[in-house]
Rosetta silent file (secondary structure, phi, psi, omega in degrees, C-alpha in Angstrom):
SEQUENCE: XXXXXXXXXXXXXXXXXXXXXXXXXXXXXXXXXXXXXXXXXXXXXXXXXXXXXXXXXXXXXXXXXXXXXXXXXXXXXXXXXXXXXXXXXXXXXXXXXXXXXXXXXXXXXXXXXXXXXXXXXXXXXXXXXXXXXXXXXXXXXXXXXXXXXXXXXXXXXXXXXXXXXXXXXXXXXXXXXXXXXXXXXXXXXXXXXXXXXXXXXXXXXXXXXXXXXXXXXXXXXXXXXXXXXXXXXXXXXXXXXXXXXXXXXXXXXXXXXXXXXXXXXXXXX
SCORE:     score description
SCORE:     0.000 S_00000001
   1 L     0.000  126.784  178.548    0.000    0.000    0.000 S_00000001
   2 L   -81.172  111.852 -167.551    1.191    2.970   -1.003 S_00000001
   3 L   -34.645  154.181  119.119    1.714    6.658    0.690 S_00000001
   4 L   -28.399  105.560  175.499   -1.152    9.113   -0.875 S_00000001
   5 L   -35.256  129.957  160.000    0.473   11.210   -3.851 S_00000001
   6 L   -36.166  151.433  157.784    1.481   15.095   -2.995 S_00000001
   7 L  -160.822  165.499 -128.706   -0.906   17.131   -4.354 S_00000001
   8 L   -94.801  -20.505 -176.999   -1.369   20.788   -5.047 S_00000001
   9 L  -109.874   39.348  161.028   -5.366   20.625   -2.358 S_00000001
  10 E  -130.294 -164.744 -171.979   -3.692   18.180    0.579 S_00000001
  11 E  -163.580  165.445 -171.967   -1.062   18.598    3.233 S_00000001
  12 E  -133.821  124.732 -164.432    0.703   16.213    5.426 S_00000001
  13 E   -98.537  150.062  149.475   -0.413   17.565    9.665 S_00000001
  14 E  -144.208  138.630  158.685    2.739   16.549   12.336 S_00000001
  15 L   -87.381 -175.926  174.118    2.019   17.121   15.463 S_00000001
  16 L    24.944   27.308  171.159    4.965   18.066   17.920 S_00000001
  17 L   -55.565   -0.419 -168.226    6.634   19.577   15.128 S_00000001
  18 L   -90.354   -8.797  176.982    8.661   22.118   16.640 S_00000001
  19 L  -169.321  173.338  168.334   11.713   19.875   17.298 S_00000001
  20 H    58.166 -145.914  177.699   12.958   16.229   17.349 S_00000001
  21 H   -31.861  -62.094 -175.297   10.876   13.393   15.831 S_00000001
  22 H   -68.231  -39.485  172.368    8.308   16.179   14.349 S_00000001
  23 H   -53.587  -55.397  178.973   10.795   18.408   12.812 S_00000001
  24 H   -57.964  -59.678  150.623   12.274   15.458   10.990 S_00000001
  25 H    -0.734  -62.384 -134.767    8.922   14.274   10.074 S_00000001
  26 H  -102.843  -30.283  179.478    8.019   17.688    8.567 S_00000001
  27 H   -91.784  -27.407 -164.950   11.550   17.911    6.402 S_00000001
  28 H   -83.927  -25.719  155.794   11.636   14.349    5.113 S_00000001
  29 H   -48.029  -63.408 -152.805    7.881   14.576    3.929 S_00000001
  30 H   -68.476  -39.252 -168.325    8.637   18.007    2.690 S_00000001
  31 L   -64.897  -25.282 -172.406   12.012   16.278    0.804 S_00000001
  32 L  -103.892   23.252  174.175    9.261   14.164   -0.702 S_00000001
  33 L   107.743   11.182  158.725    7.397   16.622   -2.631 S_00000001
  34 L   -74.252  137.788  168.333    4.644   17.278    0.487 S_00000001
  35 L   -55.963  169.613  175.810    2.993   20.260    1.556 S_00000001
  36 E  -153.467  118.498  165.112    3.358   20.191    5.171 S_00000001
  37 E  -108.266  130.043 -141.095    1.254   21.585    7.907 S_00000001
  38 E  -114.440  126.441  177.653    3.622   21.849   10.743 S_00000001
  39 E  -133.731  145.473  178.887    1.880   22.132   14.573 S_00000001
  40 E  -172.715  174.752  162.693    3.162   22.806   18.427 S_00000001
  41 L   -69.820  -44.216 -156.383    2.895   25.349   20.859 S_00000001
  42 L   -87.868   68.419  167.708    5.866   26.979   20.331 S_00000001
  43 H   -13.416  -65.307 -163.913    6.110   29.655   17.061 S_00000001
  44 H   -78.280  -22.281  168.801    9.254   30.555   16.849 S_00000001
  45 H   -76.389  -56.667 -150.039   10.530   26.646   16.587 S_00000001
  46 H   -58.425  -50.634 -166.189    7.363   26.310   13.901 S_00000001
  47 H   -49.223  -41.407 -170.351    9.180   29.169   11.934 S_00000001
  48 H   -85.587  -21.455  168.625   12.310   27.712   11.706 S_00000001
  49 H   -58.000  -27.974  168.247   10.739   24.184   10.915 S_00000001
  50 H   -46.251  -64.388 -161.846    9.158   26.157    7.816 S_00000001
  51 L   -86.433   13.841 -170.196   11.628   27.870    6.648 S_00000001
  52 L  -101.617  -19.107 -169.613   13.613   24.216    6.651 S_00000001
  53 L  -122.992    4.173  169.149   10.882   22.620    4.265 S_00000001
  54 L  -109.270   19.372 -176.020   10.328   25.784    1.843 S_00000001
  55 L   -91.184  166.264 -136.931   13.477   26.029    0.220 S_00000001
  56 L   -82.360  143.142  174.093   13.402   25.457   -3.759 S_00000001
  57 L    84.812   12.705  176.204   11.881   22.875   -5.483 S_00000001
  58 L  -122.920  174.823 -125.615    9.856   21.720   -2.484 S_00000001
  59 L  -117.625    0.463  170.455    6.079   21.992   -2.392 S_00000001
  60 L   102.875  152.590  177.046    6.078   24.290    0.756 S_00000001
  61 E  -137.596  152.342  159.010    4.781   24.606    4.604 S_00000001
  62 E   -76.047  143.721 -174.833    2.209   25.879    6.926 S_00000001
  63 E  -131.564   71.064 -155.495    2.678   26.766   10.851 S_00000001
  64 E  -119.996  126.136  133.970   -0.024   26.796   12.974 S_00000001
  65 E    10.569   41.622 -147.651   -0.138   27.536   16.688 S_00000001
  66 L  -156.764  114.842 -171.851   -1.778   25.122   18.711 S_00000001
  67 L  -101.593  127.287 -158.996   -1.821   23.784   22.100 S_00000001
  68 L  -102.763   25.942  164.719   -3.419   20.398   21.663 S_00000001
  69 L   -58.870  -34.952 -161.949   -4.042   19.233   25.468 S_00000001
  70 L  -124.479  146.784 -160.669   -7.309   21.062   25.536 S_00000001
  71 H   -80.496    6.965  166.635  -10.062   20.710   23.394 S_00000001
  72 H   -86.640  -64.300 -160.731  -10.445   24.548   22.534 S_00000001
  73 H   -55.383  -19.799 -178.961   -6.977   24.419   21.245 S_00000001
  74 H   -68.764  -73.887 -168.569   -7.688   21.049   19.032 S_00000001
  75 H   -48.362  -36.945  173.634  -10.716   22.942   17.970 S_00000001
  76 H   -79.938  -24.910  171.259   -9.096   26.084   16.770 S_00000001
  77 H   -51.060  -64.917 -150.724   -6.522   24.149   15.178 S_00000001
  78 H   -83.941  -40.775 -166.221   -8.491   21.851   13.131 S_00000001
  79 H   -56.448  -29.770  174.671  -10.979   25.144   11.935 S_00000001
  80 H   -68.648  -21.033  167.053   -7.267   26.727   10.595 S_00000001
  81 H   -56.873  -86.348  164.122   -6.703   23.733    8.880 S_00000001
  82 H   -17.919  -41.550  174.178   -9.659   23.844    7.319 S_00000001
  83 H   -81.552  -31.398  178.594   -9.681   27.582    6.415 S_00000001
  84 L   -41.678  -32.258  174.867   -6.405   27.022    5.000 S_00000001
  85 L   100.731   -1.513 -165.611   -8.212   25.426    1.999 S_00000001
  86 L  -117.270  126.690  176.543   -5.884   21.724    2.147 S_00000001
  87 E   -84.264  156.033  171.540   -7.278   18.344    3.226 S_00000001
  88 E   -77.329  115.964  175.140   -5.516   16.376    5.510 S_00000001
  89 E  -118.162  -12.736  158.213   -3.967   13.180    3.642 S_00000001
  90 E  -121.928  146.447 -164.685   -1.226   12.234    6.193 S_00000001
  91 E  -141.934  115.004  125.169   -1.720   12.753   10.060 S_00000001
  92 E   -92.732  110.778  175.041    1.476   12.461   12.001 S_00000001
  93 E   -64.319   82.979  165.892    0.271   12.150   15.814 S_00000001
  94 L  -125.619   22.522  159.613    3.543   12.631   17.300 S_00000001
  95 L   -74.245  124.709 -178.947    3.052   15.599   20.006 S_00000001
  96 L   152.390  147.019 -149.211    3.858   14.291   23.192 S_00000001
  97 L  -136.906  178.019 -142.778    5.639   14.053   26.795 S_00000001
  98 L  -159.774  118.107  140.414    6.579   12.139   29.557 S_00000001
  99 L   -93.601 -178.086 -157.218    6.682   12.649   33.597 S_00000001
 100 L  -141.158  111.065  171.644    9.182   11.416   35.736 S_00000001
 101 L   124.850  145.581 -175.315    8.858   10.171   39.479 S_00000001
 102 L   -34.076  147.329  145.049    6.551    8.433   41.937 S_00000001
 103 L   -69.114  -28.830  178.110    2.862    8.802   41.555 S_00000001
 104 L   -55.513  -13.661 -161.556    2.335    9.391   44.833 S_00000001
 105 L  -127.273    0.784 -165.687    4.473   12.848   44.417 S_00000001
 106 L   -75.455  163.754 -176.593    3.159   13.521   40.868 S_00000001
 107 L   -75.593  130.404  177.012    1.846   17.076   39.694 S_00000001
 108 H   -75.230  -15.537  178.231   -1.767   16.658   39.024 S_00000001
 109 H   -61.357  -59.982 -165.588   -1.874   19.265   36.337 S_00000001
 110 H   -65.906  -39.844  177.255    1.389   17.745   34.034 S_00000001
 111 H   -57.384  -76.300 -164.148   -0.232   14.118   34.385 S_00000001
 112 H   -45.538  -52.460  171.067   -3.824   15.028   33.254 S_00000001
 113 H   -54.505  -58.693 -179.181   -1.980   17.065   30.469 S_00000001
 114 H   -56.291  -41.426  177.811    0.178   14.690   29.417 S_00000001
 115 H   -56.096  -33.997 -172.912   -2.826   11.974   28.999 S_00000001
 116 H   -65.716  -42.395 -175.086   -4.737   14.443   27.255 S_00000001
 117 H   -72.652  -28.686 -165.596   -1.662   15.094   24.771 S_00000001
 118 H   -78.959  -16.688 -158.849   -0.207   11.448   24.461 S_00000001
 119 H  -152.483  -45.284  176.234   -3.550   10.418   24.009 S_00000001
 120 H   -87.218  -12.767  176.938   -7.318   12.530   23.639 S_00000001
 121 H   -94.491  -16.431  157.964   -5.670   14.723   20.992 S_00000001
 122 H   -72.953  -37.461  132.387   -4.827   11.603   18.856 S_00000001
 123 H     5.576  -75.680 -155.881   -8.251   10.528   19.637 S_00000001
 124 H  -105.467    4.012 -176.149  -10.146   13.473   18.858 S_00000001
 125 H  -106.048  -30.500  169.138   -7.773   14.906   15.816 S_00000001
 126 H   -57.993  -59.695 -165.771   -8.146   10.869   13.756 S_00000001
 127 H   -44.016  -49.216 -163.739  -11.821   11.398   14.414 S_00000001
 128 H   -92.997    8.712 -177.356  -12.035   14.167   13.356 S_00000001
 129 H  -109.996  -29.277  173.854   -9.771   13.810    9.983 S_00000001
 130 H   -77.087   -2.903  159.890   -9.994   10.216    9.104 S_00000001
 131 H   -51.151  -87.035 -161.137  -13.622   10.696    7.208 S_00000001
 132 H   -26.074  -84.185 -165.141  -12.009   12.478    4.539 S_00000001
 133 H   -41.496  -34.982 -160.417   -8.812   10.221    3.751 S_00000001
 134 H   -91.822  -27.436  157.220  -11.491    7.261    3.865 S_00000001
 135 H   -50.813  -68.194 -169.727  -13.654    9.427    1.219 S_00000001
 136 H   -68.124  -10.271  179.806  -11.128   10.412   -0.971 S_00000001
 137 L   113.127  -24.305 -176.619   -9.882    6.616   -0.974 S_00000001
 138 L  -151.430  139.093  162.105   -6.238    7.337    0.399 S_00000001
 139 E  -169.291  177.355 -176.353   -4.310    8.397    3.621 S_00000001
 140 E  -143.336  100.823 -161.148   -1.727    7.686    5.514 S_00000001
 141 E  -116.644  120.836  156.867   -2.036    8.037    9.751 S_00000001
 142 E  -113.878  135.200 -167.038    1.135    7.838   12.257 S_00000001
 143 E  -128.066  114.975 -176.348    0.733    7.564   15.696 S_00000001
 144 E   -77.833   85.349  175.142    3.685    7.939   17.772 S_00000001
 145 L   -54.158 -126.532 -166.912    3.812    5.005   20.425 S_00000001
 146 L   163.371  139.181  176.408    6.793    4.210   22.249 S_00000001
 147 H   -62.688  -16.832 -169.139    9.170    0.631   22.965 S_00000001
 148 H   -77.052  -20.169  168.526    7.311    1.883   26.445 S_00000001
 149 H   -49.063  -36.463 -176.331    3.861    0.489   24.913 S_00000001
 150 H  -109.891   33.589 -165.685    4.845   -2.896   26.165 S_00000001
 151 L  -169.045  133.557  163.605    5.419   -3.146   29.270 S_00000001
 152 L   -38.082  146.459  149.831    4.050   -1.130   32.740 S_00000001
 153 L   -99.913   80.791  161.258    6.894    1.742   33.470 S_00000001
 154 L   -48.285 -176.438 -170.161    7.148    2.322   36.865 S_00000001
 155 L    52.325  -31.515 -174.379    8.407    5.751   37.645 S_00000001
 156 L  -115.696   39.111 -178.756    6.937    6.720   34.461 S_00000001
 157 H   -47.214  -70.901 -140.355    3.116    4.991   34.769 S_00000001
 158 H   -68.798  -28.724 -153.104    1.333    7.376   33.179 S_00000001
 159 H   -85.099  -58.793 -176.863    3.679    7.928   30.427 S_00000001
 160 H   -70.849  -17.396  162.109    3.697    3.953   29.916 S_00000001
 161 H   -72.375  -35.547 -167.370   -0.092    3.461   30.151 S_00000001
 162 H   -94.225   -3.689  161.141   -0.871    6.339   27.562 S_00000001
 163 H   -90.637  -14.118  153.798    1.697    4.644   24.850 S_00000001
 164 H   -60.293  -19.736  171.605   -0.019    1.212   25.404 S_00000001
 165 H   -78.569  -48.800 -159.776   -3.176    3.256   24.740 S_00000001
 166 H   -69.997  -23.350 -173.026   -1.945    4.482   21.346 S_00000001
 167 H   -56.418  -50.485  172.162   -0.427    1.247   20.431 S_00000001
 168 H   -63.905  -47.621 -162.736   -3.873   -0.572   21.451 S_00000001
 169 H  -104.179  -11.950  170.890   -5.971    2.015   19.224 S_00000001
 170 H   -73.230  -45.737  163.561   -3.451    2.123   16.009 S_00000001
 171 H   -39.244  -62.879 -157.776   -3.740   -2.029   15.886 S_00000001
 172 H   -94.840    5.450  151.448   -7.466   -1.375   15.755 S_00000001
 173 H   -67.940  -30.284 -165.635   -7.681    1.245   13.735 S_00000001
 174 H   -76.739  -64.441  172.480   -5.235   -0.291   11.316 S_00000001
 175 H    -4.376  -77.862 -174.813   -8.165   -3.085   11.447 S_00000001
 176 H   -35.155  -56.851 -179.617  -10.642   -0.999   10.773 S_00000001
 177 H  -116.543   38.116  152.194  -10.326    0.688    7.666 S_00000001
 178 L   -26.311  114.038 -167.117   -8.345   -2.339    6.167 S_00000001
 179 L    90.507   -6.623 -166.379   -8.952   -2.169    2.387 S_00000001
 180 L   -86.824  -52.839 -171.388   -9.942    1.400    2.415 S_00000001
 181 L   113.605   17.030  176.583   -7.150    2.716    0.887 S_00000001
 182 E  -148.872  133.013 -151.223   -5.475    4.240    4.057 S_00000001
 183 E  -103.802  122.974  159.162   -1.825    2.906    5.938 S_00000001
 184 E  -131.120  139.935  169.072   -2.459    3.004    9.884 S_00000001
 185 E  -136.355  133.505 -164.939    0.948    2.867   11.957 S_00000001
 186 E   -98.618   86.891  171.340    1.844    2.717   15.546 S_00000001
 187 E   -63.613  169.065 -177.537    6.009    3.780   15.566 S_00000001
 188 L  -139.145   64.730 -169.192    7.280    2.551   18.522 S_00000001
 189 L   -64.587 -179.784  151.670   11.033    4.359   18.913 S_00000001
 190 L  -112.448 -151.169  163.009   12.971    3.278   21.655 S_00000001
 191 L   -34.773  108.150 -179.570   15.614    5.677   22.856 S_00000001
 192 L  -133.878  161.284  171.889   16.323    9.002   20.589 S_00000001
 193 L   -80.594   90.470  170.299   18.421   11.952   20.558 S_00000001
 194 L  -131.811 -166.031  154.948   16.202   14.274   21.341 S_00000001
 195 L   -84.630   20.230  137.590   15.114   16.844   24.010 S_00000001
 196 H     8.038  -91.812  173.289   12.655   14.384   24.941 S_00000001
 197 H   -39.421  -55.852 -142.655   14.670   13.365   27.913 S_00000001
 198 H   -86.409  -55.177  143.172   15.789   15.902   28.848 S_00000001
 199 H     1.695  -62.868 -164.046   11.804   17.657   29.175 S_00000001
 200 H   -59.763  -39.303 -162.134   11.105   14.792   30.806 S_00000001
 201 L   148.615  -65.672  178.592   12.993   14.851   33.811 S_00000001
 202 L   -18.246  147.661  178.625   16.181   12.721   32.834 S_00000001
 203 L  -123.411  137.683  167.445   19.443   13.531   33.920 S_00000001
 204 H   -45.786  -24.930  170.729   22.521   12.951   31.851 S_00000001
 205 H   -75.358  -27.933  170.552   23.974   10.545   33.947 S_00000001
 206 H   -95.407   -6.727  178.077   20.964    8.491   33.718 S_00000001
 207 H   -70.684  -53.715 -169.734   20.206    8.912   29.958 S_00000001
 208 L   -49.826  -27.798  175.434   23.528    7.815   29.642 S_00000001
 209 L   -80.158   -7.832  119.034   22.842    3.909   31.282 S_00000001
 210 L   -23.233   94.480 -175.470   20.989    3.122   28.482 S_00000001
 211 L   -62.588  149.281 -169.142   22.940    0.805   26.122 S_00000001
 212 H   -51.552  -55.433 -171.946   24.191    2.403   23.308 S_00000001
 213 H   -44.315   -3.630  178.941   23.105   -0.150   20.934 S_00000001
 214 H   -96.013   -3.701 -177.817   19.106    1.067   21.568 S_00000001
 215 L   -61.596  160.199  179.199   20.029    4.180   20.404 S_00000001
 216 L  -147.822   95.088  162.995   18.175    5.457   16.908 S_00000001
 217 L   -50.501  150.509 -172.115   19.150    8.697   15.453 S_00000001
 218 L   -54.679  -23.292  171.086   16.013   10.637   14.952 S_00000001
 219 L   -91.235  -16.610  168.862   16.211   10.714   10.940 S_00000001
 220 H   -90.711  -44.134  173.592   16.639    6.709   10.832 S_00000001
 221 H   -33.642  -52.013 -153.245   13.373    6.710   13.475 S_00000001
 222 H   -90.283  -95.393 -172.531   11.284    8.542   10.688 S_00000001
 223 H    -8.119  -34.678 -172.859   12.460    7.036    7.546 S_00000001
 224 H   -78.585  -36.235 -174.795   11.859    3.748    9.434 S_00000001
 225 H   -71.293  -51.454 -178.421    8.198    5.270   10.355 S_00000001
 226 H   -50.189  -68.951  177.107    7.788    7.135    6.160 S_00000001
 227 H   -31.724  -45.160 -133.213    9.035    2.807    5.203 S_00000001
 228 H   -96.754  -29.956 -174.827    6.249    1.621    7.305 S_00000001
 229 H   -36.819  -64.244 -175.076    3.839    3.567    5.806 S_00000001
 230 H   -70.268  -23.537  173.482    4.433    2.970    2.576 S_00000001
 231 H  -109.324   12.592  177.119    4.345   -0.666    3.015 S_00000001
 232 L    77.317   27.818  153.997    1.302   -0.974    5.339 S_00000001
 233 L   -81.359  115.352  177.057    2.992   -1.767    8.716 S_00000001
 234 L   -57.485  -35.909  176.168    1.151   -1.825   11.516 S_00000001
 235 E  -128.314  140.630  152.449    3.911   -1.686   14.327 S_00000001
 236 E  -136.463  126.714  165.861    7.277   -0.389   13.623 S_00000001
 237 L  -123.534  115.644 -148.939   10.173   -0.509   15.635 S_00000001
 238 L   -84.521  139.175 -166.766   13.212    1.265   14.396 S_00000001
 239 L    70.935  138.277  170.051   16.480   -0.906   15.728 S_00000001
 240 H   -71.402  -39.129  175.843   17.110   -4.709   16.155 S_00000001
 241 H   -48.474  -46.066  162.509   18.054   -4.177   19.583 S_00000001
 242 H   -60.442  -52.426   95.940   14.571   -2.438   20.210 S_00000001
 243 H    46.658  -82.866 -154.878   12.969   -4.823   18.225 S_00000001
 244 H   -77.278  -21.245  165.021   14.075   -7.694   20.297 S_00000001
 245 H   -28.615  -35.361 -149.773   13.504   -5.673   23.750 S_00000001
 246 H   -99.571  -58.129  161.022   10.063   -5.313   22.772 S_00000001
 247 H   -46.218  -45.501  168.610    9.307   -8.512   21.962 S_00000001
 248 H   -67.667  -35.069  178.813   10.483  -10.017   25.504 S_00000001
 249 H   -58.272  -45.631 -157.927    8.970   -7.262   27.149 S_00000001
 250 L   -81.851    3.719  173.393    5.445   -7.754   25.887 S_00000001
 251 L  -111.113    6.101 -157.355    5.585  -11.731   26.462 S_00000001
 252 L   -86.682  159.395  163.170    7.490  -11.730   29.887 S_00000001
 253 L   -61.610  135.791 -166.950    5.174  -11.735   33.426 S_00000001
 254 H  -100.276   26.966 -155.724    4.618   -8.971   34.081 S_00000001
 255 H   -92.914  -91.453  164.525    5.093   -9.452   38.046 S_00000001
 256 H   -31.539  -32.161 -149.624    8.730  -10.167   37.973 S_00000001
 257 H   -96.983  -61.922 -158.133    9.327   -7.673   35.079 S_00000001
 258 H   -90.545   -5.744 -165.024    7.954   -4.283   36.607 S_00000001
 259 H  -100.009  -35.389  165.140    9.267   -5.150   40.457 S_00000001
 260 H   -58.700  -55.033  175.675   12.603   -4.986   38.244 S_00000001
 261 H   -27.031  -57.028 -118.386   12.016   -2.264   35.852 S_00000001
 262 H   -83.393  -35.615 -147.105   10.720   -0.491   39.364 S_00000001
 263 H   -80.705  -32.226 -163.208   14.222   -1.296   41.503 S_00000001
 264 H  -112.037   -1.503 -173.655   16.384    0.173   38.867 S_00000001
 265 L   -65.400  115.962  172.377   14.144    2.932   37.003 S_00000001
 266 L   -74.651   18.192  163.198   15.962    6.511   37.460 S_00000001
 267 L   -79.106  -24.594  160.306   12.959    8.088   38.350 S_00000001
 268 L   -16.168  111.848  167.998   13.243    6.016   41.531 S_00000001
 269 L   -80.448    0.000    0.000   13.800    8.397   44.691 S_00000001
C-alpha cells in the first residue's frame, strides 16, 4: 500500500513539530514533494521548521499555533486547517511528553496534560480527519507510540499506560479501515536523541545507562516510520536491539518484570 500522492489541495499535519521526531517528520515529507502543515505550541521553533521545508523545489509549509491538550486548542486548530483550503492526507500524531517520578508525588496538572496530549488529541484529531482520507480513498495516519507500549513503566506509569493506549488504538484502527485505501501505523522508537529526555525529567547521567546499541538517530526513526507507511505496517520498531527488547517485554510476566524495571528505574527516589 502505497503513501497518498502530494498534491497541489492536501497537506501532510505533524504534530509536535517544533523539534525532534516532528521536525524530521516535517523535512523528510517536505524532501518528498509534500505540503506540510507543521503544529506545536511553540512559534518561533514552527518558523524555523518552515523555513527548513520551503526552500526550492519543495512543495512548501504551513505553521499553525496550537496547544493540543485542551479541546479549545484542538478545535481552533483543526478550523485553521480547514480555512487554510488543504485536506488532511497524512496525520502524524507525534506531540507528546513524559513525567518522571513516583505517583504518589506527581503534579496533578502535568499528568492530566500529558494523557490528554499522548492520548485525547490523537483521539479526537483521527476522528475528526480520518472521514475524509477514507472518502477520498487514500491516507496515511502515524501515531507515535513508544518501545514503552509494552510493558508497565514504573516511575513513568502514566507515560507507559498512555503509549499502550496508542499502540492498542493504532492495531485497531489499522483493522478498521483495512482495504480502504489508508496505511495506519503505531512507531514505537525506543531511545532518541532528542530533548525528549531531557523535558522529561532525565538527567545525563541516567540517559547515559541506556545501552548504546538502543540508540536510533532521529532521521533513521522517521524514515523507518515514512518505510512503514508505505508498506502498510502496523507496528514499527526502528532498531534490532529495540525490536528484540520489545518482543520479551510484551511476552514476559509482568510481576517479575515491573518489580525490576521499578528497583532500577531513574525516576526512583
Amino acid at each position: 500500500m502505497a503513501l497518498p500522492a502530494p498534491s497541489a489541495t492536501t497537506t501532510a499535519v505533524i504534530t509536535g513539530a517544533s523539534s525532534g521526531l516532528g521536525a524530521q517528520f516535517a523535512e523528510q515529507l517536505s524532501a518528498l514533494g509534500y505540503h506540510v502543515t507543521v503544529v506545536a505550541r511553540r512559534r518561533d521553533r514552527l518558523d524555523a521548521v518552515v523555513a527548513a521545508c520551503s526552500i526550492a523545489g519543495r512543495s512548501g509549509a504551513t505553521a499553525l499555533a496550537a496547544d493540543l491538550s485542551s479541546a479549545e486548542g484542538r478545535d481552533a486548530f483543526l478550523s485553521e486547517l480547514a480555512a487554510a483550503g488543504r485536506r488532511c492526507s497524512i496525520l502524524i500524531n507525534n506531540a507528546g511528553f513524559s513525567t518522571l517520578g513516583p505517583v504518589a508525588e506527581a503534579n496533578r496538572t502535568a499528568e492530566v496534560t500529558m494523557v490528554a496530549t499522548n492520548c485525547t488529541a490523537i483521539v479526537d484529531l483521527t476522528t475528526a480527519l480520518l472521514p475524509a482520507m477514507v472518502a477520498a480513498g487514500g491516507g496515511a495516519i502515524c501515531n507515535v507510540a513508544s518501545t514503552a507500549a509494552f510493558q508497565p513503566v514504573p516511575f513513568q506509569a502514566g507515560y507507559g499506560a498512555t503509549k499502550a493506549f496508542v499502540l492498542s488504538y493504532t492495531e485497531a484502527l489499522a483493522a478498521e479501515v483495512a482495504g480502504r485505501g489508508v496505511t495506519v501505523t503505531a512507531l514505537c522508537p525506543g531511545p532518541v536523541e532528542t530533548e525528549f529526555a531531557s523535558v522529561a525529567g532525565f538527567t545525563e547521567d541516567s540517559v547515559n545507562l541506556l545501552p548504546k546499541a538502543m540508540w536510533v538517530e532521529a532521521s533513521a526513526v522517521v524514515g523507518a516510520a515514512i518505510g512503514g507507511l508505505r508498506t502498510g505496517r502496523r507496528v514499527v520498531i526502528p532498531g534490532r536491539v529495540n525490536a528484540i527488547a520489545a518482543r520479551v517485554a510484551r511476552f514476559s510476566p509482568r510481576g517479575p518484570l515491573t518489580t525490576v524495571m521499578a528497583r532500577r528505574h531513574p525516576g526512583k527516589k
